[in-house]
Residue frames relative to the residue before (quaternion, step in Angstrom):
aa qw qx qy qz dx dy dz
X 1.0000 0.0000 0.0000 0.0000 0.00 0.00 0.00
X 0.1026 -0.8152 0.5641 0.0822 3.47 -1.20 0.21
X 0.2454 -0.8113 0.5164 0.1220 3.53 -0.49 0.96
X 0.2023 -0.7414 0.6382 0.0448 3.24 -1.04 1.22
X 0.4565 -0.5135 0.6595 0.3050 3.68 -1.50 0.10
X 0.6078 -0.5037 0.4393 0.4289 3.46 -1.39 0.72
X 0.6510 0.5907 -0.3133 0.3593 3.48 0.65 -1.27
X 0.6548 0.5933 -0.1561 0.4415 3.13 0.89 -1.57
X 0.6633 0.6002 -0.1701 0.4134 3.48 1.08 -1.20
X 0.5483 0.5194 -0.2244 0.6158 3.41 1.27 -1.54
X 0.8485 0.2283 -0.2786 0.3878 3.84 -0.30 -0.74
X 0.3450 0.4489 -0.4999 0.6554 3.88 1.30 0.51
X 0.7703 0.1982 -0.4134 0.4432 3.92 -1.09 -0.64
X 0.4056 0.7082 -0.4298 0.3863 4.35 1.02 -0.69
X 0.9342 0.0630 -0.0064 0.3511 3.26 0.24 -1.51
X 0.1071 0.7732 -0.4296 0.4539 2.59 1.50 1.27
X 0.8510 0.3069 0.0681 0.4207 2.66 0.14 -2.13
X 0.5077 0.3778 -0.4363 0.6397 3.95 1.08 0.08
X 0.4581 0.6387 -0.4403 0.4340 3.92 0.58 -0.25
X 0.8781 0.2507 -0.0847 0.3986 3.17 0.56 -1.88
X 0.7842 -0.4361 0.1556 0.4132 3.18 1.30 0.33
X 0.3237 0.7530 -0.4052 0.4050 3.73 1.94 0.15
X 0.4267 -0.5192 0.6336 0.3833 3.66 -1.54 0.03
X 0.8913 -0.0812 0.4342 0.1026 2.62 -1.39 -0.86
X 0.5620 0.3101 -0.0959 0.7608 3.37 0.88 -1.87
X 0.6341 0.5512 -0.4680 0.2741 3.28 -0.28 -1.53
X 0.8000 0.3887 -0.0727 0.4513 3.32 -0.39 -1.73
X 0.6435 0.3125 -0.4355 0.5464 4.22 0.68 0.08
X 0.4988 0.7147 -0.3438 0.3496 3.41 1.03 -1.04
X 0.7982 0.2646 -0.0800 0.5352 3.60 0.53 -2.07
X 0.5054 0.6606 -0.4313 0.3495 3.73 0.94 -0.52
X 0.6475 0.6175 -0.1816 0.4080 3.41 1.21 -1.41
X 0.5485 0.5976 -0.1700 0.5595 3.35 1.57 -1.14
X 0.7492 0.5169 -0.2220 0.3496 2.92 0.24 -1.31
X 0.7010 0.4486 -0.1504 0.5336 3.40 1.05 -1.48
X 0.5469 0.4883 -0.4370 0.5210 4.23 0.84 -0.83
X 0.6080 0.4652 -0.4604 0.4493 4.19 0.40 -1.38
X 0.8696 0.3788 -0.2141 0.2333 3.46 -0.04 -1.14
X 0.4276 0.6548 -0.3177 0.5362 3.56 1.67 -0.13
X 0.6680 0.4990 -0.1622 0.5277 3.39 1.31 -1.44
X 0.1668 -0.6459 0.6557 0.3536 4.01 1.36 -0.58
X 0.5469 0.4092 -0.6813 0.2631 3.27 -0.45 1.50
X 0.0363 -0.8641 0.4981 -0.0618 2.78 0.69 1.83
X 0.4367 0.6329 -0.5142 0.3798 3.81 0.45 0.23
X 0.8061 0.1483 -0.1931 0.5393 3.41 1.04 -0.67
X 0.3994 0.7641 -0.3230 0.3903 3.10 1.09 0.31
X 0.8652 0.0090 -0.0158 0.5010 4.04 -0.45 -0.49
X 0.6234 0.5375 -0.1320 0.5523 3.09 1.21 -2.29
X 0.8405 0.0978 -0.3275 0.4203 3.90 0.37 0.25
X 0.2415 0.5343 -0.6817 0.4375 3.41 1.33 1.00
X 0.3393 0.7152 -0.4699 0.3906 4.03 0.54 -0.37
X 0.6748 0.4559 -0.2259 0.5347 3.76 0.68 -2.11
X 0.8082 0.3665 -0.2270 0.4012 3.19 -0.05 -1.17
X 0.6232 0.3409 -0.5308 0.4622 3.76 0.25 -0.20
X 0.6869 0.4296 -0.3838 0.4431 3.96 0.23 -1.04
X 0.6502 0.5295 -0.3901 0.3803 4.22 0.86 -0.22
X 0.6704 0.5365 -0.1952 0.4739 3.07 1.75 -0.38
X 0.5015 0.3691 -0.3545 0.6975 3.57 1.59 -0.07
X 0.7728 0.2863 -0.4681 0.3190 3.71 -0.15 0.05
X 0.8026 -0.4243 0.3053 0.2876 3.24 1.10 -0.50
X 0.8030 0.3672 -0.2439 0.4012 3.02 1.67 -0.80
X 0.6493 0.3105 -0.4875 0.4943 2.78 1.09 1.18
X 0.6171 -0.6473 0.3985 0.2032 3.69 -1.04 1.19
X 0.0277 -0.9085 0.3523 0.2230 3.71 0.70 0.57
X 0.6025 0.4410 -0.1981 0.6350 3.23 1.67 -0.46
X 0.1952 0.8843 -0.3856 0.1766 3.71 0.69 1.23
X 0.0284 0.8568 -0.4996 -0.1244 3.94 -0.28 0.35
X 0.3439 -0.6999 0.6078 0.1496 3.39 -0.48 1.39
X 0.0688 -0.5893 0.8045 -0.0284 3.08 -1.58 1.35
X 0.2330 -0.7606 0.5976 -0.0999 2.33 -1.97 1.59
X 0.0102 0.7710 -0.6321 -0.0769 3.44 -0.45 0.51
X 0.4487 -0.6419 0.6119 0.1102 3.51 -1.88 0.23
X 0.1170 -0.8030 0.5803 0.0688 3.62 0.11 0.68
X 0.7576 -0.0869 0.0288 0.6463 3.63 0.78 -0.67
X 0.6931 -0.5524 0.3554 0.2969 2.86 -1.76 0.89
X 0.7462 0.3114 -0.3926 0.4384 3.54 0.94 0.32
X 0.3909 0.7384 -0.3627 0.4128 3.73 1.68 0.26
X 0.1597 0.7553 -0.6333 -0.0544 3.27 -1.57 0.29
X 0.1134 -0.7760 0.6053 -0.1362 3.59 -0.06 1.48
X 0.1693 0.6910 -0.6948 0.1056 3.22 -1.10 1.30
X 0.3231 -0.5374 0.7722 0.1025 3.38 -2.03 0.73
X 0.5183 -0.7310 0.4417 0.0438 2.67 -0.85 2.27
X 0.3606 -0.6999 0.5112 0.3446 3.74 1.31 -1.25
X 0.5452 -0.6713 0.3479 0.3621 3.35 1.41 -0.61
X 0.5374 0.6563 -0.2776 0.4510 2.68 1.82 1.46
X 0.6240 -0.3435 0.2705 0.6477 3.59 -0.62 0.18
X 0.5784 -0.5418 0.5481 0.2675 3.32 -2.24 0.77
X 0.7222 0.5568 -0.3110 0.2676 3.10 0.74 -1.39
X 0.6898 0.4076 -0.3751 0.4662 3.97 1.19 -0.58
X 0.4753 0.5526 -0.5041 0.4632 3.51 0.90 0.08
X 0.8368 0.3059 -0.1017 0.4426 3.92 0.45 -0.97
X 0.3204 0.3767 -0.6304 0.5983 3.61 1.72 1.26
X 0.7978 0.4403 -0.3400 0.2325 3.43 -0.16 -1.23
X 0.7883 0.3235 -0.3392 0.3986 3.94 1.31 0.00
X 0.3772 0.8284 -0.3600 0.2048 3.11 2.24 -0.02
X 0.6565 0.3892 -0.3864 0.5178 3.97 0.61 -0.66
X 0.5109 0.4618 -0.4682 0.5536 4.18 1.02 -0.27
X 0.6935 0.3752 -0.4164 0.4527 3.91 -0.12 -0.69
X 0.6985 0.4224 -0.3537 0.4567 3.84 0.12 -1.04
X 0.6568 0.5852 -0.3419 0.3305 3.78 0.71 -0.49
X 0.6961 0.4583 -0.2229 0.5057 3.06 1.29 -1.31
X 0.4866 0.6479 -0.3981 0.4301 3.60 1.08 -0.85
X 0.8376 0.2290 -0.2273 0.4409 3.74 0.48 -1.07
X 0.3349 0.6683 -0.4537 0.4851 3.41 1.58 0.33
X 0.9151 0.2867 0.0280 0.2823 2.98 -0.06 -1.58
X 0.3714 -0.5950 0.4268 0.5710 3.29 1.90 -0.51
X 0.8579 -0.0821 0.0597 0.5036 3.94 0.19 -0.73
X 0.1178 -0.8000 0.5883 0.0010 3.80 -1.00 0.61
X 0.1275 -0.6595 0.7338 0.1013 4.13 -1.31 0.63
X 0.1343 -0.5651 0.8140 0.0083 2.30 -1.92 1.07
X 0.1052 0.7566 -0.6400 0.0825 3.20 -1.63 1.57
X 0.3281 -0.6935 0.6343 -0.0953 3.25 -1.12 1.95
X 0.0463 0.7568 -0.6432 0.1070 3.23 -1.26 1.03
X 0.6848 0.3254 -0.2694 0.5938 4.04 -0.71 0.50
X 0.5013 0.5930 -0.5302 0.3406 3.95 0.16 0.52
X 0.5145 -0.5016 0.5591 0.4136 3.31 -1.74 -0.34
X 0.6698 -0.3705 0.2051 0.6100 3.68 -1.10 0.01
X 0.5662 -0.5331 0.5422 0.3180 3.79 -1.77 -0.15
X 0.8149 -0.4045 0.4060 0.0867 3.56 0.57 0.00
X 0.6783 -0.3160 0.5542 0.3646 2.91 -1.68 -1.14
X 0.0112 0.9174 -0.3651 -0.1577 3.29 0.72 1.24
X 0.6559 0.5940 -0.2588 0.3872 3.39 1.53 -0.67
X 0.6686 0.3888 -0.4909 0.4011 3.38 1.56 0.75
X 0.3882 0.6388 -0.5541 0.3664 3.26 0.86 1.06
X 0.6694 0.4776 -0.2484 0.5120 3.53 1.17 -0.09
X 0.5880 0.5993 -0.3451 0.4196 3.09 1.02 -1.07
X 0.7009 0.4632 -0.3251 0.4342 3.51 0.99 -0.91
X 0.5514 0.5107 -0.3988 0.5254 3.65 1.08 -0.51
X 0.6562 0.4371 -0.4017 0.4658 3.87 0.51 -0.67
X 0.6717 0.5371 -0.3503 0.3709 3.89 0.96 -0.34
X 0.5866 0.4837 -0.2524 0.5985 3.34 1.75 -0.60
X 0.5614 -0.6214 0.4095 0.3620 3.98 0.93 0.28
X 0.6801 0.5279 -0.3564 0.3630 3.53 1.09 0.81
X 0.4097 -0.6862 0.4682 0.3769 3.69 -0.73 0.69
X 0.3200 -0.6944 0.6427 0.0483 3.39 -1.04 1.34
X 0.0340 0.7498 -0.6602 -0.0282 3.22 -1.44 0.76
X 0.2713 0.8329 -0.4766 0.0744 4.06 -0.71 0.51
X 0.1906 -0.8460 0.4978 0.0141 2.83 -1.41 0.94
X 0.0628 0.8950 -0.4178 0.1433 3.43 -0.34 0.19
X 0.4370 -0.7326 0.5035 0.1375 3.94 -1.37 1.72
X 0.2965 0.6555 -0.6709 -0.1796 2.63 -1.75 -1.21
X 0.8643 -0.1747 -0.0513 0.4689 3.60 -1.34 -0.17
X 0.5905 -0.4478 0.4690 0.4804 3.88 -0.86 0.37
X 0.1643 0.6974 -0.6908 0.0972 3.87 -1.25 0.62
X 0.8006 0.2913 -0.1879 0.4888 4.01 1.04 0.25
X 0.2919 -0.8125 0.4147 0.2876 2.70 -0.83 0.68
X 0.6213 -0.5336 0.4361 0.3729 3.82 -1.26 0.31
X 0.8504 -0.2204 0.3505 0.3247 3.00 -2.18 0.26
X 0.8223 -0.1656 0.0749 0.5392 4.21 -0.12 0.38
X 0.5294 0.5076 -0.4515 0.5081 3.59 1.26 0.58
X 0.4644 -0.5225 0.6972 0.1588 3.60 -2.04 1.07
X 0.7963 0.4188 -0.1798 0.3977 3.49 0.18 -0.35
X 0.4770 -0.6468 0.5131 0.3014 3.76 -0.91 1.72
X 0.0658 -0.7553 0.6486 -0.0672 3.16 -1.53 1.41
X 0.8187 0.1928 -0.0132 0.5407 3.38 1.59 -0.64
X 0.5783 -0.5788 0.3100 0.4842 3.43 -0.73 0.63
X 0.3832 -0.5739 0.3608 0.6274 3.44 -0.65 -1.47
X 0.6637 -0.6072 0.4355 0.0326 3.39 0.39 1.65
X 0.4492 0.6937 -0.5620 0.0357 3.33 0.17 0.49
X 0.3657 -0.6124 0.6549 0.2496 3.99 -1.35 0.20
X 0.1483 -0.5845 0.7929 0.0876 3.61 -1.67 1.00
X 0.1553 0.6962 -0.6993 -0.0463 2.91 -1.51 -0.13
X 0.2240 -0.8358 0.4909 -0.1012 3.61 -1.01 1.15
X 0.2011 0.7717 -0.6033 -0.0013 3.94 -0.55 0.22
X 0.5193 -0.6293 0.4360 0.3798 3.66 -1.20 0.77
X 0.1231 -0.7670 0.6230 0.0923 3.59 -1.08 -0.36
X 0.4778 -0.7586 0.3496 0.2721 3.60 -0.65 1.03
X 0.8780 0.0978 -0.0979 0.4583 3.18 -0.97 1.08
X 0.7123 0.3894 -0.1741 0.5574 3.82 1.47 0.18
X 0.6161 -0.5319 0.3978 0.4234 3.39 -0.92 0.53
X 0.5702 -0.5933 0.4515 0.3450 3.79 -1.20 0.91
X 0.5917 -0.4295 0.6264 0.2704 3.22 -1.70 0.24
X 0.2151 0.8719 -0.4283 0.1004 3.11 -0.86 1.67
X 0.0181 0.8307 -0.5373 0.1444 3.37 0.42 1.25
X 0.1876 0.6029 -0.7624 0.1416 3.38 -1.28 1.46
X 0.1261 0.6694 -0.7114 0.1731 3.61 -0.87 1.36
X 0.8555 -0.2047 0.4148 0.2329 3.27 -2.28 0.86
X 0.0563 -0.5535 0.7877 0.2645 3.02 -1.69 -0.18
X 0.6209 0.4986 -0.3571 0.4883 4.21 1.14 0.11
X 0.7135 -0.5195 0.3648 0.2965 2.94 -1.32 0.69
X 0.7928 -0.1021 0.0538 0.5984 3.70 1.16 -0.23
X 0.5463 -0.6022 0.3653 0.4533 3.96 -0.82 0.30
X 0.5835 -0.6371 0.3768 0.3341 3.29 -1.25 0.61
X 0.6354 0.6413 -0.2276 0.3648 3.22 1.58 -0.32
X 0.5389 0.6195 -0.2492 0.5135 2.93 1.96 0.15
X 0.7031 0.3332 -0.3860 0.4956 3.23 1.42 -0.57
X 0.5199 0.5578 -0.5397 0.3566 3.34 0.93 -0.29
X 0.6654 0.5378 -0.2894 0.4293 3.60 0.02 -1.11
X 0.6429 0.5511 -0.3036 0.4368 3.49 0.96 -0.81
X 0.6330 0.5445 -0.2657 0.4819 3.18 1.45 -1.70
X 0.6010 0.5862 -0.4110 0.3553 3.96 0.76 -0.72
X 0.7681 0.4074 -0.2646 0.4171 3.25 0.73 -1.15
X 0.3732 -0.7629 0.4309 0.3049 3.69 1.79 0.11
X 0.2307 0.7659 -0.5029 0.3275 3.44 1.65 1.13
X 0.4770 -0.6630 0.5044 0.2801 3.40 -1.27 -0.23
X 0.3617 -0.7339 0.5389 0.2006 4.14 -0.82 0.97
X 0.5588 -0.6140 0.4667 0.3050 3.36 -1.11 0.45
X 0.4843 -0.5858 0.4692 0.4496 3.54 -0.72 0.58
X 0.8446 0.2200 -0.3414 0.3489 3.42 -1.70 1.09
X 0.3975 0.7261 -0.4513 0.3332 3.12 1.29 0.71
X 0.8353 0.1264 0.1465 0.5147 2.94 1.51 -1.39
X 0.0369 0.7591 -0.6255 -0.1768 3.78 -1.17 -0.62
X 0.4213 -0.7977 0.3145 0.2955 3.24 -1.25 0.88
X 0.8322 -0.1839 0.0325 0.5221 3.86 -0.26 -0.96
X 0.7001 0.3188 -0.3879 0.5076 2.94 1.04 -0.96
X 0.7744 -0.4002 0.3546 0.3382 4.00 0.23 0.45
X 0.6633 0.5132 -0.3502 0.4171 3.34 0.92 -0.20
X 0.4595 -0.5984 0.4312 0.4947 3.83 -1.32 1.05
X 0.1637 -0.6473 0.7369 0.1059 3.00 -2.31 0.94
X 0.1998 -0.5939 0.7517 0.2056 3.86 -1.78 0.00
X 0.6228 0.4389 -0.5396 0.3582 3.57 0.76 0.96
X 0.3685 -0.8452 0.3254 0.2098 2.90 -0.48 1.12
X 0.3611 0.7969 -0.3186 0.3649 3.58 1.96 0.03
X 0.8148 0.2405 0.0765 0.5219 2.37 0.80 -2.06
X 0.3933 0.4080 -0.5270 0.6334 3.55 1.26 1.25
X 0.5074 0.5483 -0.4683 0.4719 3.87 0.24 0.30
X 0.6453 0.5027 -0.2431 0.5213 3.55 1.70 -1.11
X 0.8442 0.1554 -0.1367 0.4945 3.19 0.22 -0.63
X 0.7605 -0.3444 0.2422 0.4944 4.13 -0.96 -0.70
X 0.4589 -0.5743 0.5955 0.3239 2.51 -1.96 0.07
X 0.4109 -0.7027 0.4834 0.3221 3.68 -0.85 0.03
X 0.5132 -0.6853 0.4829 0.1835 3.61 -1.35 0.83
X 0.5379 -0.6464 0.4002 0.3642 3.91 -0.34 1.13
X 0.8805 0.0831 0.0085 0.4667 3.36 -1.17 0.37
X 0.8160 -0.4344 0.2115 0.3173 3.60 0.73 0.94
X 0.8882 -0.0204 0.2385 0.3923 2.94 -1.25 -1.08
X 0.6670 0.6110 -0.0838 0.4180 2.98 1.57 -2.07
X 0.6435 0.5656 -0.1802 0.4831 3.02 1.49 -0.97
X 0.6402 0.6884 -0.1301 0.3151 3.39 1.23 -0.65
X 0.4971 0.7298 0.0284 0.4684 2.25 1.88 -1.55
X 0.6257 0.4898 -0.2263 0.5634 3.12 0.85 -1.97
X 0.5986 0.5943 -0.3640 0.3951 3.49 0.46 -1.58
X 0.6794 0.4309 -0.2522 0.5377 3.93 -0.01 -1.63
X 0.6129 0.4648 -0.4149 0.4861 4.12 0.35 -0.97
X 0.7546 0.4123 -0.3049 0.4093 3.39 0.01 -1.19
X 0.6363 0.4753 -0.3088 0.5232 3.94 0.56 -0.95
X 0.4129 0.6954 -0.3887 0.4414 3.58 0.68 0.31
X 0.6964 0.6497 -0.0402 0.3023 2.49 0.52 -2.83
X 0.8178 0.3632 0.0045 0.4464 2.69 0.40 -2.23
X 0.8471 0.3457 -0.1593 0.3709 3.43 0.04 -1.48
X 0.5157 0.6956 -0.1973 0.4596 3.64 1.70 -1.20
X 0.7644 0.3713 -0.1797 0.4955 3.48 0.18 -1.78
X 0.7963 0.5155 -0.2188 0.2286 3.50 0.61 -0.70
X 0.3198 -0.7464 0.3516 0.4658 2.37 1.67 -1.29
X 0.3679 0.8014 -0.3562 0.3091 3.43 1.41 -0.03
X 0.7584 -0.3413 0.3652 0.4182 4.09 -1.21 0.14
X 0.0663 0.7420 -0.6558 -0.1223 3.46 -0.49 0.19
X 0.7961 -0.5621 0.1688 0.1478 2.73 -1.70 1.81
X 0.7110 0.2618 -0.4873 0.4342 3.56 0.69 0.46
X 0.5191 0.6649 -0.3555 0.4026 3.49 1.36 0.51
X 0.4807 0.6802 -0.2743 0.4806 2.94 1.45 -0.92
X 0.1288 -0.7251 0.6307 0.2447 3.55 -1.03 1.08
X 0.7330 -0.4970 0.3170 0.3393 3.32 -1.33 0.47
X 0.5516 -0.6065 0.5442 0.1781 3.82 -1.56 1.07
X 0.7246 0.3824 -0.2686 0.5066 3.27 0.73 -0.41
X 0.7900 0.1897 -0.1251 0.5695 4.16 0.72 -0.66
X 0.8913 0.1070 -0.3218 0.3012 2.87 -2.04 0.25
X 0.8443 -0.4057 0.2531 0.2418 3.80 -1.50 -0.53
X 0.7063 0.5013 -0.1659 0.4715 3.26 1.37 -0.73
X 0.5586 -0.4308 0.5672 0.4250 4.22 -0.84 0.83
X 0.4521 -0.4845 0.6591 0.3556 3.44 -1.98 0.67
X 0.4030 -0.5164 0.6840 0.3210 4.13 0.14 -0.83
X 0.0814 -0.8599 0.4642 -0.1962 3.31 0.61 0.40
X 0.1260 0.7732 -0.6152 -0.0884 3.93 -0.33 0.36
X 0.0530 -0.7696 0.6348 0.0440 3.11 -1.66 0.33
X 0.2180 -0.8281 0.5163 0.0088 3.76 -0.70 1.48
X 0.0781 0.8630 -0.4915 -0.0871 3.78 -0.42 0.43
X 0.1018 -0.6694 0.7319 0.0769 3.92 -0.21 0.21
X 0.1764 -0.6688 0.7172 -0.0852 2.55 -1.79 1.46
X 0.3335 0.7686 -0.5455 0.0193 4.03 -0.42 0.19
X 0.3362 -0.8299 0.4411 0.0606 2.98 -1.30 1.11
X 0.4951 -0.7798 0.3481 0.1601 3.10 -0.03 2.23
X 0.6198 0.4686 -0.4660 0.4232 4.01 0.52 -0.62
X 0.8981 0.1482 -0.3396 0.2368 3.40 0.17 -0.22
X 0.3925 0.4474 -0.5906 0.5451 3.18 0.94 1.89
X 0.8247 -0.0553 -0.0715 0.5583 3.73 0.96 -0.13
X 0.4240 -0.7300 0.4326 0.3165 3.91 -0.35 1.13
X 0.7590 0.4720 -0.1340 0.4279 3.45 1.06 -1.17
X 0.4090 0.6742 -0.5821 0.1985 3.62 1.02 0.39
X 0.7219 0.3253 -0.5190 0.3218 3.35 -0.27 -0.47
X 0.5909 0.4419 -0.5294 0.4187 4.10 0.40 0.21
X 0.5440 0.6389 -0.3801 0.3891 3.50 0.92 -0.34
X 0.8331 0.2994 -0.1886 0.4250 2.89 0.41 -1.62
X 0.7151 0.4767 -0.4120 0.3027 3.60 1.11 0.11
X 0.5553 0.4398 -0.4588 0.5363 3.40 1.81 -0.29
X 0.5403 0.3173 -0.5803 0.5202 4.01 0.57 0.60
X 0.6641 0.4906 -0.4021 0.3957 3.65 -0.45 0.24
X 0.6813 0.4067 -0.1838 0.5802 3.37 1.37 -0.63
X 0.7009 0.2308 -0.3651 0.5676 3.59 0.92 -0.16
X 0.3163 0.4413 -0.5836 0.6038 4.28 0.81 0.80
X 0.9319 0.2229 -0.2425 0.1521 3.22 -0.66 -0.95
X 0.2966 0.8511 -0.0528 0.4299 3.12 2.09 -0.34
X 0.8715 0.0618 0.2596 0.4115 2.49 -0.07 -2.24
X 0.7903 0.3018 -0.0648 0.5293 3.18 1.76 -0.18
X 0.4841 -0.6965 0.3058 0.4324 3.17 1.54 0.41
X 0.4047 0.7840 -0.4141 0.2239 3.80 0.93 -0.26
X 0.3602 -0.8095 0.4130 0.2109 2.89 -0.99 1.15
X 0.2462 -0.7892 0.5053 0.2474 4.21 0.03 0.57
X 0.4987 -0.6599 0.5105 0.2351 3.67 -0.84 1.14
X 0.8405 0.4009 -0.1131 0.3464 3.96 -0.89 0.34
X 0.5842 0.5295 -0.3978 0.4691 3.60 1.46 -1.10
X 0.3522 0.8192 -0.1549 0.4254 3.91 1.14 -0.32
X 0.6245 0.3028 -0.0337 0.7192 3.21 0.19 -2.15
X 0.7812 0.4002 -0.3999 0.2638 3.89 -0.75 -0.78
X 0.4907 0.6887 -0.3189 0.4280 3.32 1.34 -1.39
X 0.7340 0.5266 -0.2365 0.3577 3.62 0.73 -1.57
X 0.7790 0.5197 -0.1414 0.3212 2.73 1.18 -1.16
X 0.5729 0.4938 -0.2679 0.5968 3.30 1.64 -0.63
X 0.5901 0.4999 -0.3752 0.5109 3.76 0.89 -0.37
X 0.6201 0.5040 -0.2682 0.5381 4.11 1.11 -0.58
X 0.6848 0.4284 -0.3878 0.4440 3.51 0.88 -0.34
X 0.6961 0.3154 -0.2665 0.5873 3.76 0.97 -0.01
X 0.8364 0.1982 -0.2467 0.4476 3.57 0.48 -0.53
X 0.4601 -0.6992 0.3703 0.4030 4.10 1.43 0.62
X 0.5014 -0.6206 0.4719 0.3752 3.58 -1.39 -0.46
X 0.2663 -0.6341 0.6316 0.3579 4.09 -1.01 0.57
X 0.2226 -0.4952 0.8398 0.0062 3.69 -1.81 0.65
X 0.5778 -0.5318 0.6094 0.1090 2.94 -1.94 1.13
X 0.3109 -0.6810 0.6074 0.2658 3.80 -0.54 0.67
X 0.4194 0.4480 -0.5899 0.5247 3.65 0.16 0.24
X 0.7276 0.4748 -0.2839 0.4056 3.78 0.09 -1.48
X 0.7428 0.4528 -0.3102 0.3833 3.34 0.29 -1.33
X 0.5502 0.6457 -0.3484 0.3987 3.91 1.55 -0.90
X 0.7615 0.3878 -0.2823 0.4359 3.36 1.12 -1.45
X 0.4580 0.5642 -0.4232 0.5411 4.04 0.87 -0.53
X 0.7369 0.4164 -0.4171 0.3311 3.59 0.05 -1.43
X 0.5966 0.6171 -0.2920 0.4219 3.90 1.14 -1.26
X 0.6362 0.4577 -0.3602 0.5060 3.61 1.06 -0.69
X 0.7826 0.4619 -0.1392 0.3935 3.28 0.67 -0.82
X 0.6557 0.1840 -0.4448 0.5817 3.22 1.51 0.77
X 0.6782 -0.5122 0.2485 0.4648 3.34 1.02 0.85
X 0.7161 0.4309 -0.3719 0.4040 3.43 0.45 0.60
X 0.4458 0.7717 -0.4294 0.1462 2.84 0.47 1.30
């Protein structure tokens, strides 16, 4: 392992990505991302899929020299075309406009269409939960699950965040899947030519598998059924619907050939004080008597903990990892 400083970290994932062909924005934009996921140990989306994004950027399917255009449809809207670039620099550059209008207006959306996946979706909220607002997002990309009575990948794995501040305590943070696990688990799973737990997956011909190879062939599977599916179809709405973005069996794939998935990405922002002055003491003496008084676990106190514990003691990276980033970053990747 190898431990970096946050600081230290940011200018490693930096010159990567100007390496692999990013501007500027781009490459402070996703570095930042990159480094918050992994402080948080959401390391799945964190370093190990800066990986996606440098190799998406030598092939093409991501635009490294992108300019998000934005328009406003209404005075509480924000609609941008990514260009075929990363989500996250589209949603620094409208984030103090979204949080503004939100407390303007009582509530505000942001919709993004034409990007690569989002990431770390639950730190697009998290930041809205830091500005005293309840974040909500959703967001696609290539089909990887399958639907409600269907063998075949119709949807990404869809996941929803949602976020709300809380006085004097770390926000409320919930960013989960609509699949039964990340896809990056079976891949990673498939390398080691390990075996998946049953209901993770099925292979081509539809049927459940615990190979994880030959669950790379066929879908992944949606949590809790049907219900799960649902979520899936709710969210592909959200994301791909409201925006106008690819929907997920349209969407070419993040990982092969030349072209951007189209990606969409939806966020709602609303700002709870001015429907109630006293939420964030509410919602933290209700969180404190759940967790308290009822064993309950709260979503996020966790993620922050990490993160405040990374700002003094830095993050460790696998040397394998740090070898393959470092190669990109002297051009040989």
């Amino acid at each position: 392992m190898v431990t970096f400083s946050l600081t230290a970290a940011h200018a490693f994932a930096v010159a990567a990505l100007t390496s692999a062909g990013a501007n500027a924005a781009m490459a402070a934009s996703l570095a930042r991302a990159t480094v918050d996921a992994e402080a948080r140990s959401s390391h799945a989306v964190g370093f190990s899929h800066l990986v996606d994004y440098l190799e998406s950027l030598l092939a093409g399917r991501i635009n490294g020299k992108a300019e998000p255009r934005r328009t406003d449809p209404a005075p509480a809207l924000i609609r941008i075309d990514a260009d075929g670039g990363i989500a996250q620099l589209s949603f620094d550059l409208a984030f103090d406009d979204l949080a503004e209008k939100a407390r303007t207006f009582g509530i505000a959306l942001f919709a993004q269409a034409n990007s690569y996946t989002s990431g770390e979706l639950g730190d697009y909220v998290f930041r809205l939960a830091e500005q005293g607002l309840v974040g909500l997002a959703a967001t696609n990309g290539p089909a990887l699950i399958a639907g409600s009575g269907g063998g075949k990948p119709v949807y990404c794995t869809n996941p929803l965040a949602f976020a709300a501040p809380r006085k004097g305590a770390a926000p409320l943070l919930i960013d989960q899947s609509s699949s039964a696990t990340a896809f990056v688990n079976i891949r990673e799973t498939a390398a080691r030519g390990e075996q998946i737990p049953p209901g993770w997956a099925v292979d081509a011909q539809g049927q459940p598998t615990t190979d994880a190879t030959e669950a790379m062939k066929g879908a992944m599977r949606a949590f809790g059924g049907a219900r799960g599916a649902n979520i899936a179809l709710m969210v592909e709405v959200l994301a791909a619907g409201v925006s106008g973005a690819n929907w997920s069996l349209d969407a070419p794939g993040f990982a092969n050939g030349e072209q951007t998935p189209g990606s969409g990405l939806t966020v709602i922002a609303i700002a709870p004080s001015l429907l109630d002055e006293g939420f964030e003491d509410r919602l933290d003496i209700q969180l404190t008597r759940l967790s308290t008084g009822y064993g309950i676990h709260i979503p996020g106190a966790s993620k922050f903990a990490s993160s405040i514990t990374a700002h003094s003691d830095g993050i460790r990276l696998p040397s394998a990892l740090v070898s393959r980033i470092s190669a990109f970053a002297k051009g040989h990747g």
